[in-house]
Structures are given as structure tokens and as C-alpha cells.
N, C-alpha and C positions, 0 to 999 in steps of 0.2 A: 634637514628635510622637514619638510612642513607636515601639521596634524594630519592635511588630509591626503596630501602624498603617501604618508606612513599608510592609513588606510588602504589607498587605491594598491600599494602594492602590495599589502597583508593581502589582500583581497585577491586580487592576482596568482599571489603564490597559493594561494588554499585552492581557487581553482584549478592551476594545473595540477599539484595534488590527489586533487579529487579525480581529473581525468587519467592523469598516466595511475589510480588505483580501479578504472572502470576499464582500462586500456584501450580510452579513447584518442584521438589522435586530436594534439594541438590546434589549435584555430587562428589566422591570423589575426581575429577580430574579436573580442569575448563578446558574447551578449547576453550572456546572465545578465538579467532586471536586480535582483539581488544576492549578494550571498551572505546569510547572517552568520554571526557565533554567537553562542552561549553565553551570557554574562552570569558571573559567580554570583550567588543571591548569599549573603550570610544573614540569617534571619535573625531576628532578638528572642522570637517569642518561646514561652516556654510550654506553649498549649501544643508544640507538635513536637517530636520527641526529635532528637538527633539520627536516628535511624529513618526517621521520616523524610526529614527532609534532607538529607543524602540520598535516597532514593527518588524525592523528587525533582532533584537538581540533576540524579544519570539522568533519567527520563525526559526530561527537559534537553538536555545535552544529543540524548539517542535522537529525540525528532529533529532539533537541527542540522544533526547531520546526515538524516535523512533526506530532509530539503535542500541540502547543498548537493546530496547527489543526483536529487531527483532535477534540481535544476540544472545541471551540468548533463545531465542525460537528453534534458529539452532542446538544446541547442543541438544534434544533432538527429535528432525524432524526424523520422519521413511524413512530412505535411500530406504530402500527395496520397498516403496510404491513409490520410486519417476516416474513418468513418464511425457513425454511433452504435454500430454491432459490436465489432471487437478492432482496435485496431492501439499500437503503443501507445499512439499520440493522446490516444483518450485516455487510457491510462493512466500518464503521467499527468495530465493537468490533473485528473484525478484524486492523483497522491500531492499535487504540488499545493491543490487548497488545502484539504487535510493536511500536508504540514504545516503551510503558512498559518491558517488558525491558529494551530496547537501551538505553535513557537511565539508567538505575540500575544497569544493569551495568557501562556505562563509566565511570562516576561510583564504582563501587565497584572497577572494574579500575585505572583512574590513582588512587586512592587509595591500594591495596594492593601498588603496583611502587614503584620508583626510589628505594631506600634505599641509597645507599653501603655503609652502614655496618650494614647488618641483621645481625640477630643474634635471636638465639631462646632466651631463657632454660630449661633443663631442668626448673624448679618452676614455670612458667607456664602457667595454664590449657591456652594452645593446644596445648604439647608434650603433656602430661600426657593431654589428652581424644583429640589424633589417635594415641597411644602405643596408650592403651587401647581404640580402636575398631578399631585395624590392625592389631594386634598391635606394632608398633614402628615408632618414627617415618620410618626404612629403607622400610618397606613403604607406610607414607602417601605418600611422596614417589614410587615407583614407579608405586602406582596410580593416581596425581595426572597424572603426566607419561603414562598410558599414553591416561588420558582426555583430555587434550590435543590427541595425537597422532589419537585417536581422532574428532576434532569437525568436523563438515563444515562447514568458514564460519564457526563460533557459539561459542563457550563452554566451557569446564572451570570445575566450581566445586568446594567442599567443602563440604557444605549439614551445617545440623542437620536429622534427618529427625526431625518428631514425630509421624508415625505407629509408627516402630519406635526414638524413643527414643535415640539414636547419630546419629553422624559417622558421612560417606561421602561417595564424590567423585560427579561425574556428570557425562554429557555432552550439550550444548544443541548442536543444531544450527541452524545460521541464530542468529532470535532467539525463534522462536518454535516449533522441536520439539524435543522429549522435555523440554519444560519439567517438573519435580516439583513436587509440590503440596501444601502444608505442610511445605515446608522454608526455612527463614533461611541465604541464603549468605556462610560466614566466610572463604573464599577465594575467588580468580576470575581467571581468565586467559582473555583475548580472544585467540582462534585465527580471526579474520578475517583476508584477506589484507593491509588495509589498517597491520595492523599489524607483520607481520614481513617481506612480501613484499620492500617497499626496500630493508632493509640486510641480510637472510639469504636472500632467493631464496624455495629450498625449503627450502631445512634448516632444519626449524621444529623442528627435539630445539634445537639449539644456542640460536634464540631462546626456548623454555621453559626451559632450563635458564640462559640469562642472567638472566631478568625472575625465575625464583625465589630465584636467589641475592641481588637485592636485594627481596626479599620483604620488606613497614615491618610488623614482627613485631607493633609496638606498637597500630597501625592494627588488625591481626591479633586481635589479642589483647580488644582493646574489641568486638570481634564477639561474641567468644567469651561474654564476661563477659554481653553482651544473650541468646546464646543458650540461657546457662545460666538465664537469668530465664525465659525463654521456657517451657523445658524444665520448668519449675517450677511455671508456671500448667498446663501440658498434663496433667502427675500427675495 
């Protein structure tokens, strides 16, 4: 059976799963847009304790299978009742951005931490595009950490914006405000409590400033190269 056969039917199997545990009744046609899982992160770093990040790999795991249920709830959601007062269907898109964020952001946050060894090339896309949108890589990195600092519960990212064409940082609150829209994010740091609370308290500057210092430049940097294609259909 082929790679993606094996997929399409893992995928399969975890929806009906998912339905006969909400005891919804089969469908002849799935029409889940996605259903993800969890990918196991083992991290190298030593700046987050093992207790940490077992905690932040449930959490990670709890929202995805939140989204799988909530996705699995959408295929049967009464359209015809939806309205913007109260009604499931609002609901549920609701919960389904809030997950979707939360579950690609932490899949793109443990991706983009726990490099020993990072390091940042001077001729490398990433240097070169945050140099020239910040004026110098100095100033990326301050207004990086200010947005950080700045995020209630939710997110610091460095998104490509292609409405105005440029890099720029921003700040998500939760997982689901001040989200930007038409932008691809090639940085990202999780400002939840779950993750610096155990082994930094409050002092969340020292744990931003650990988790960028092993910044996987490389991971980094294959962002970049996607957003520069991005950037290229938007023209």
C-alpha cells in the first residue's frame, strides 16, 4: 500500500472513531477538510525541563483532538439553523479556528526551538529579508522580543504580510485574537503559560531569550524560501 493510501486510510479510521465516540452516525461521503494528529516533538534543549515539555506535548495532543472532534461535529451541524446570535454552527467554526491555530502553531513552535547549535548565516534568506524589513537584524530581534512580552496567553510570530509585501512581527493573543490575515508565519514563540511558567515563573524576557538563542535557523529559513514563492504569486 502506498504512503498515501496508508494515510487516506489512517485518516479514515480516526474519523469513524471519532464519530461512533460522539455517536454520530456514519456518512457515506467524509467531508472533513482535515484531520490532523499530533506529531511527537523530542526536543534537545535543556533550557525547558522534561516536565515541561511533557506537558507541552499533552496540550498540544489535547487541542488536536479537540479539532478532530470538532471537525467531525461540522459535517453534521444544521446550516439552516446557523445564525450570529447563538446557534451550533457558530460555535463550532468558532472552536474549529481556535483549534486550527493552536495545533499549527505548536507544530510550527516545537519545530522552530531546541537547536544547541543554531546559528544564522549573514547570506541567508532569513538574515537578509528580516535585515531589510527592520532596518537590521538588531532591531528584528528587539521588536520580536517586545511582541513577545507583549502577548496575553497566545503567540509572537514573524509573518510574511502579503498585503503590504514585507516581514513584520505581531502579536496573537489566546489562539484566537489579533490573528492577521494573509500572512505566512516564518517565526513563532508560544507565550502560554504552559510553557515557561514551570521553569521561569514570571520572567518570561529570560525564557524568550533562551528559546531564541536556540532558534533551528535551518527550519527557519525553509519558511522563508516558501514565503518568498508566496510572495511571488501575490505580484
Amino acid at each position: 500500500m502506498s504512503s498515501n493510501k496508508k494515510e487516506n486510510k489512517l485518516s479514515e479510521d480516526l474519523i469513524a472513531s471519532i464519530r461512533e465516540g460522539l455517536s454520530l452516525k456514519p456518512l457515506e461521503k467524509l467531508n472533513e477538510s482535515f484531520v490532523v494528529q499530533a506529531k511527537k516533538f523530542d526536543l534537545s534543549t535543556e533550557l525547558l525541563s522534561e516536565k515541561s515539555k511533557q506537558a507541552q506535548q499533552k496540550t498540544f495532543e489535547s487541542i488536536v483532538e479537540s479539532l478532530n472532534k470538532t471537525s467531525a461535529k461540522l459535517d453534521t451541524a444544521n446550516r439552516e439553523e446557523a445564525n450570529s446570535i447563538s446557534s451550533d454552527f457558530r460555535s463550532l467554526k468558532s472552536d474549529e479556528i481556535y483549534g486550527l491555530n493552536s495545533s499549527f502553531l505548536h507544530g510550527m513552535y516545537f519545530e522552530n526551538i531546541s537547536d544547541p547549535h543554531s546559528k544564522i548565516s549573514m547570506d541567508s534568506i532569513s538574515y537578509l529579508r528580516l535585515e531589510r524589513d527592520f532596518g537590521d537584524f538588531d532591531a528584528w530581534q528587539k521588536d520580536f522580543i517586545a511582541c513577545c512580552l507583549s502577548s496575553r496567553d497566545g503567540w509572537a510570530l514573524t509573518v510574511y504580510n502579503g498585503f503590504l509585501n514585507r516581514y513584520m512581527s505581531v502579536v496573537i493573543d489566546s489562539n484566537n485574537v489579533n490573528v492577521p490575515i494573509n500572512c505566512y508565519p516564518v517565526i513563532v514563540m508560544k507565550m502560554q503559560e504552559d510553557a515557561y511558567y514551570r521553569d521561569y515563573l514570571t520572567d518570561k524576557k529570560s525564557y524568550v531569550f533562551g528559546m531564541m538563542k536556540q532558534f533551528n535557523w535551518s527550519v527557519i529559513e525553509d519558511r522563508f524560501k516558501k514565503s518568498e514563492k508566496i510572495a511571488k504569486v501575490l505580484k
